[in-house]
C-alpha positions as a printed NumPy array, in Angstrom:
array([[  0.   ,   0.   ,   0.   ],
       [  2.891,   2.662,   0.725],
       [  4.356,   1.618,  -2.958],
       [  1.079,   2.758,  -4.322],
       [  0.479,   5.842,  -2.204],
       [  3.878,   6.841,  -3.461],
       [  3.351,   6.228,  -7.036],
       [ -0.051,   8.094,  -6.728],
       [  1.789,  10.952,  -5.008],
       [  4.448,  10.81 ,  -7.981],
       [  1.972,  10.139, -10.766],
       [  0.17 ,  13.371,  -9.437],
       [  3.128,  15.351,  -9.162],
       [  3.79 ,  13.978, -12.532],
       [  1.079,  16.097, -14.157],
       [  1.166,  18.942, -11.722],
       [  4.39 ,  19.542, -14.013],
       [  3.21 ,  18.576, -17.183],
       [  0.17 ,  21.181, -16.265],
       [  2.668,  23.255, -15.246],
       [  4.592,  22.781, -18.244],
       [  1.607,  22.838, -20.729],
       [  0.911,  26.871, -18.734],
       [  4.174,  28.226, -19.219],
       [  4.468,  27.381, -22.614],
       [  1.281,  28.725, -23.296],
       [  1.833,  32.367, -21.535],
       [  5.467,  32.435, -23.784],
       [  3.031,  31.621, -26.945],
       [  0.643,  34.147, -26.021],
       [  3.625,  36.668, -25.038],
       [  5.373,  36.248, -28.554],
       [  1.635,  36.445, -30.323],
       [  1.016,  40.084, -28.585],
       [  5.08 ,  41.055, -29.516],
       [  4.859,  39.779, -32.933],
       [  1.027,  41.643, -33.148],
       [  2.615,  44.804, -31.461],
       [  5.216,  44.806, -33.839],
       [  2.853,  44.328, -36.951],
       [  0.563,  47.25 , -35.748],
       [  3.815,  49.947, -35.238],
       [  4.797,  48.441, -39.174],
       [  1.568,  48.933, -40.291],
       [  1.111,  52.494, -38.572],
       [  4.418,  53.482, -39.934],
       [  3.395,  52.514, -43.636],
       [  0.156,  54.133, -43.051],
       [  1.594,  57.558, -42.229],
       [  3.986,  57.578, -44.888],
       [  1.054,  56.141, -47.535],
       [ -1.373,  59.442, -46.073],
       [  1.14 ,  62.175, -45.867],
       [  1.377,  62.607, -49.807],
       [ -2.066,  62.664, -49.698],
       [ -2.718,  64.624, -46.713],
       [  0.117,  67.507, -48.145],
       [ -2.038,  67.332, -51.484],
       [ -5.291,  67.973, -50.082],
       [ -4.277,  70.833, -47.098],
       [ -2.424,  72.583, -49.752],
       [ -5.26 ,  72.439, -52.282],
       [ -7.28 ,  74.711, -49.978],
       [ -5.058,  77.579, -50.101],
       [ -4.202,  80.693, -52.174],
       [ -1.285,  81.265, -54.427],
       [  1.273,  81.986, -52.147],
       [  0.109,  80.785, -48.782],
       [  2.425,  78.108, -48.923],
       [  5.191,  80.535, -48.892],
       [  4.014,  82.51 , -45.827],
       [  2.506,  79.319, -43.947],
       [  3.999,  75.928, -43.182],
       [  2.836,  73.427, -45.732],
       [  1.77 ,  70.83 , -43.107],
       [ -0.569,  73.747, -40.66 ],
       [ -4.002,  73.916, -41.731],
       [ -5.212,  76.86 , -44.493],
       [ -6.11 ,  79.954, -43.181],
       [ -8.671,  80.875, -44.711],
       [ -9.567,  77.849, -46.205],
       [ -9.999,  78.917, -49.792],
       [-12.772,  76.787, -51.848],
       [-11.973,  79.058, -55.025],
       [ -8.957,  76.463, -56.431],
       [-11.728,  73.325, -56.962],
       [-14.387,  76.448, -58.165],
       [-11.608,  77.333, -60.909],
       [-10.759,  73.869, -61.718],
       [-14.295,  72.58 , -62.14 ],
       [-15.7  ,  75.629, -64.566],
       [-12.592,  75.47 , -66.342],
       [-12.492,  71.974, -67.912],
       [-11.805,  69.611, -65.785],
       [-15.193,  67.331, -66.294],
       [-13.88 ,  67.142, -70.161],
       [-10.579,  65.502, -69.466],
       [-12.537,  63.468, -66.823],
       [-14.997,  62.134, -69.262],
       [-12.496,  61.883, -71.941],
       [-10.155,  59.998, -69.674],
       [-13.413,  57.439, -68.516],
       [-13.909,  56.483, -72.269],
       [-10.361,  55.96 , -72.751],
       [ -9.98 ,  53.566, -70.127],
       [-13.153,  51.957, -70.384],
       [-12.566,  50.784, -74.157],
       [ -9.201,  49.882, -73.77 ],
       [-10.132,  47.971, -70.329],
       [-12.919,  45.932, -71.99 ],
       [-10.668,  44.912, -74.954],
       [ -7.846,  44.248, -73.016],
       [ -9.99 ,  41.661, -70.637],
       [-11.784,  40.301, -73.625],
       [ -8.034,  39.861, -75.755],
       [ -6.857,  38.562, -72.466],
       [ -9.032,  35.89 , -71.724],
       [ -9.349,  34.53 , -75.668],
       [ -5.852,  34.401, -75.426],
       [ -5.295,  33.03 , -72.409],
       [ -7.99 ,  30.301, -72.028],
       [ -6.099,  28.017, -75.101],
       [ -2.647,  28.23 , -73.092],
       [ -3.467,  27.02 , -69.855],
       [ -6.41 ,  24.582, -71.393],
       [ -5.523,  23.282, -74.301],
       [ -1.861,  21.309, -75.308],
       [ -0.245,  22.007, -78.69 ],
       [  3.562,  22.393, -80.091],
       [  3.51 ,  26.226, -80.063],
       [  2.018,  26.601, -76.587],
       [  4.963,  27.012, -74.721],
       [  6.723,  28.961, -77.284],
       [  3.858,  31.511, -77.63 ],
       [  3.736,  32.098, -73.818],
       [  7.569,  32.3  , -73.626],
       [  7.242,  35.185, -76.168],
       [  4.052,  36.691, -74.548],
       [  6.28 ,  36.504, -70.982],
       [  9.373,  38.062, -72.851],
       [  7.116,  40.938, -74.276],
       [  6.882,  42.407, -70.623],
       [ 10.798,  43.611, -70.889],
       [  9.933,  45.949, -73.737],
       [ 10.125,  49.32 , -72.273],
       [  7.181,  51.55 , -72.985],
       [  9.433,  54.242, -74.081],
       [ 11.209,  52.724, -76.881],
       [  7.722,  52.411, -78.975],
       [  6.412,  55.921, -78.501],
       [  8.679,  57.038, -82.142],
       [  7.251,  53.91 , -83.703],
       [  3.692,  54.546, -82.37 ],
       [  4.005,  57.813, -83.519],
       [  4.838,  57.401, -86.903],
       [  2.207,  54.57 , -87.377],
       [ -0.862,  56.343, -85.97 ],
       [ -0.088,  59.443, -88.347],
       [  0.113,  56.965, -91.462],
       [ -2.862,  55.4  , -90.399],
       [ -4.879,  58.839, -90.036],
       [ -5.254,  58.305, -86.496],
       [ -2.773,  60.897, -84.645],
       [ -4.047,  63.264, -82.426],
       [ -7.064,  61.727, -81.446],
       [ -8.511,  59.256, -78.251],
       [ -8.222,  55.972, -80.816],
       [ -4.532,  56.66 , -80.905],
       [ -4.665,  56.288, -77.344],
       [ -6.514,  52.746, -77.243],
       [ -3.975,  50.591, -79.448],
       [ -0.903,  51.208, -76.958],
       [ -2.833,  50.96 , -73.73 ],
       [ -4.217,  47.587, -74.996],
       [ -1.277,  46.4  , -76.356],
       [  1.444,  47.053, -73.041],
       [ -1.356,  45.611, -70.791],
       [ -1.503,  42.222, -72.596],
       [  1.897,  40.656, -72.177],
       [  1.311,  41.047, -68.158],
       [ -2.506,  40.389, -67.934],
       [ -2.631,  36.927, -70.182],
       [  0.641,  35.516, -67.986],
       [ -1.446,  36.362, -64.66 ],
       [ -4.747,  35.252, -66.52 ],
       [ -3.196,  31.862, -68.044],
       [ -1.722,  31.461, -64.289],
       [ -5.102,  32.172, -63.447],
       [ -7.099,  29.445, -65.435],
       [ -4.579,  26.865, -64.919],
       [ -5.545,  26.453, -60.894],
       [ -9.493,  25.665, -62.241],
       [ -9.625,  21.8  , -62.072],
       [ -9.824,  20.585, -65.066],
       [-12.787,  18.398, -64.032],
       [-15.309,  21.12 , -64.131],
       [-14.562,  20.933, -68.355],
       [-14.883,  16.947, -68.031],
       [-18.329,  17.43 , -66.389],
       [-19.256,  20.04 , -68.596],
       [-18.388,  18.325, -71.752],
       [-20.172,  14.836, -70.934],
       [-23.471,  17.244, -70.422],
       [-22.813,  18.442, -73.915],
       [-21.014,  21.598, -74.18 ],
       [-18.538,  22.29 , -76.692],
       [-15.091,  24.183, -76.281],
       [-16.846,  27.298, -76.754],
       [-19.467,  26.501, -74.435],
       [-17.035,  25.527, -71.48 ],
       [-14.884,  28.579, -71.9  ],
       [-18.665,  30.885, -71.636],
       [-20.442,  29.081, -69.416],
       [-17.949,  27.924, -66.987],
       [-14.173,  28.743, -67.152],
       [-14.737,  32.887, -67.776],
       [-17.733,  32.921, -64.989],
       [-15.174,  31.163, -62.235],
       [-12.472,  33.785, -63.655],
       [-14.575,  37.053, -62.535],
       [-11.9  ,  37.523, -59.875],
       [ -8.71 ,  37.077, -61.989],
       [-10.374,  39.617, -64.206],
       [-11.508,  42.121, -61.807],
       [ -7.854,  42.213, -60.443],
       [ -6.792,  42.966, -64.116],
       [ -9.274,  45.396, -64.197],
       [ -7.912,  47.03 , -61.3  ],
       [ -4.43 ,  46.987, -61.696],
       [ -4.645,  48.315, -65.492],
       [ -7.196,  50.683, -65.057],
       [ -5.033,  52.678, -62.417],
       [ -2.123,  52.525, -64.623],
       [ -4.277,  53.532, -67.858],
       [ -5.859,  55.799, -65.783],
       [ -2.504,  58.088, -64.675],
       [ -0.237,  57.476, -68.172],
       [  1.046,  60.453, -69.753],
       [  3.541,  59.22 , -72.365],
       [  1.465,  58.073, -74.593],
       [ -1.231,  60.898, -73.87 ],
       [  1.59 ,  63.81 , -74.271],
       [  3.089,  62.309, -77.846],
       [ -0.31 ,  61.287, -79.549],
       [ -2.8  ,  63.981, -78.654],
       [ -1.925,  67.724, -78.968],
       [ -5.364,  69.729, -79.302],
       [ -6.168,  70.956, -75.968],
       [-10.184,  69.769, -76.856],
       [ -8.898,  66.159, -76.264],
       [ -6.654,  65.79 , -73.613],
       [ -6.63 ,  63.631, -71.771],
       [ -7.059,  64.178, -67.137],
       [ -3.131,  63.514, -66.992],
       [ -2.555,  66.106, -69.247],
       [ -4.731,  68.355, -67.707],
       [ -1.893,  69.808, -65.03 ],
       [ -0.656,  71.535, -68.281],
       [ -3.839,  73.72 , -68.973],
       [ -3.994,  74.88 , -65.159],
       [ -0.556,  76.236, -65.218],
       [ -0.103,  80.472, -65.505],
       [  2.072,  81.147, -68.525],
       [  4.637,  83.036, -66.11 ],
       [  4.004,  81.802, -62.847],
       [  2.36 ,  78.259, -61.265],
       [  0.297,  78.242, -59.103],
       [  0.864,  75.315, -57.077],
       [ -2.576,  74.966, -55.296],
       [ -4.554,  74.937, -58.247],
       [ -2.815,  71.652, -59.48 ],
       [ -2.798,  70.195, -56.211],
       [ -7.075,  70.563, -56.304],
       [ -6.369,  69.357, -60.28 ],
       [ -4.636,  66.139, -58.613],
       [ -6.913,  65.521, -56.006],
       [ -9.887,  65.474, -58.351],
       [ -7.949,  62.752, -60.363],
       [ -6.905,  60.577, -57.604],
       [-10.256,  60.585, -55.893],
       [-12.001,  58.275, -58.533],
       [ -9.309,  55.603, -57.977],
       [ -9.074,  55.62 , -54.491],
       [-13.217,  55.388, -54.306],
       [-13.056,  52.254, -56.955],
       [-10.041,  50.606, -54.696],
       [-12.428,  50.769, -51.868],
       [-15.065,  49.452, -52.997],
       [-13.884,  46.436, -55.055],
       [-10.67 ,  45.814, -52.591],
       [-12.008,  42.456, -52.079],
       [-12.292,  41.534, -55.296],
       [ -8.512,  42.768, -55.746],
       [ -7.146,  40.822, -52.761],
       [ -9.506,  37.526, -53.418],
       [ -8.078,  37.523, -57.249],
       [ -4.573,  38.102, -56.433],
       [ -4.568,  34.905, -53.914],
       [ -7.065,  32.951, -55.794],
       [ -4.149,  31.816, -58.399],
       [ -1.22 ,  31.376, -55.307],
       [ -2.886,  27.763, -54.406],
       [ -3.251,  25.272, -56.453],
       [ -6.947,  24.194, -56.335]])
């Protein structure tokens, strides 16, 4: 009976340490999670203040007059606030090169998605001897630099009758959004199993049918990231806009900075309000399809 009492007694001390064990390493987890979390938050409040303070300089600065900046710190608040800037801007303008700008990038956004997802549905679907060649070339079309084409782009859309208008505008957006959209597109497709096609076709659709009915529905997220991601950089391009259109009637919003300029002085505030006119459309889209951006961009990291 003492044998037993003692290996009850040691059997119970037994898991007073393993309890005791089990605690401590919990309150170490638990200390590490709020470190690591503390140090996350003072990252993410650092990249925060250095994403806003662009902004926040932009907009303050907007609200003054011609040169308040000069006799007030650019970071204290206007005073007077002056509304005039965004009055002068908006009866000057601006809602052309705004509406010109939204049919630029709306054309040249639905071609690209449609030329993106014809082209991309055969690579990651279908096997033949140029498939791997045609992406490789596709992929080595995103080292061309933008700048190298604007001579040749010139010269073409003036032979072709084109120059100096908002079509000469669509062919280059479309064509240096491609390379990048069909390789995250094709990436895209490839993570669809390939049994929702094998299903598909023993109910009787075709090729056609499966790439309508079920591969470009599942893609809606693939292609509202595209969306996104072009559209912003459509939206604030001025090479292209600078060499191909010249009549002030059909500028383009990036070039609009140039026709709210004095012709011997600038007045800074004035494009400030000019900028933060043309910045608030994108940030309003970002935040309202943000999920859609962050669901497409990890839809295609695991494979389904």
């Amino acid at each position: 009976m003492i044998i037993t009492h003692e290996s009850e007694q040691n059997m119970v001390a037994l898991d007073n340490n393993q309890d005791t064990t089990i605690e401590n390493e919990y309150r170490k987890s638990k200390i590490k999670s709020r470190i690591a979390w503390t140090i996350a938050f003072i990252f993410a409040l650092i990249q925060l203040v250095l994403t806003l303070t662009p902004f926040f300089f932009m907009l303050i600065n907007s609200f003054r007059k011609q040169f308040d900046m000069l006799q007030q710190g650019v970071f204290h608040l206007p005073d007077p606030w002056y509304f005039m800037n965004y009055v002068e801007v908006v009866t000057h303008g601006f809602f052309g090169f705004f509406f010109r700008s939204v049919v630029v990038v709306g054309v040249s956004l639905v071609l690209m998605l449609i030329i993106s997802a014809f082209a991309a549905y055969p690579l990651a679907r279908m096997n033949f001897k140029l498939n791997p060649f045609i992406y490789a070339t596709i992929v080595a079309m995103m080292s061309v630099p933008m700048h190298v084409t604007l001579i040749p782009i010139f010269k073409l859309t003036t032979n072709i009758g084109i120059y100096d208008s908002l079509k000469a505008l669509i062919g280059p957006y479309v064509a240096f959004a491609l390379p990048m959209s069909v390789f995250i597109l094709t990436a895209f497709m490839k993570t669809i199993p390939k049994e929702i096609e094998e299903s598909a076709e023993i109910d009787g659709c075709n090729r056609y049918q499966n790439f309508f009915r079920m591969i470009l529905p599942l893609s809606k997220s693939g292609l509202s990231t595209l969306a996104i991601y072009n559209g912003v950089a459509m939206w604030n391009e001025f090479a292209f806009a600078n060499t191909l259109i010249i009549t002030p009637s059909k500028k383009t919003l990036p070039l609009a900075l140039g026709q709210f300029k004095g012709e011997h002085s600038l007045d800074i505030p004035i494009i400030l309000a000019v900028l933060t006119l043309s910045v608030l459309p994108m940030i309003s889209l970002f935040i309202i399809f943000q999920d859609k951006l962050v669901k497409g961009m990890m839809a295609g990291a695991v494979k389904g």
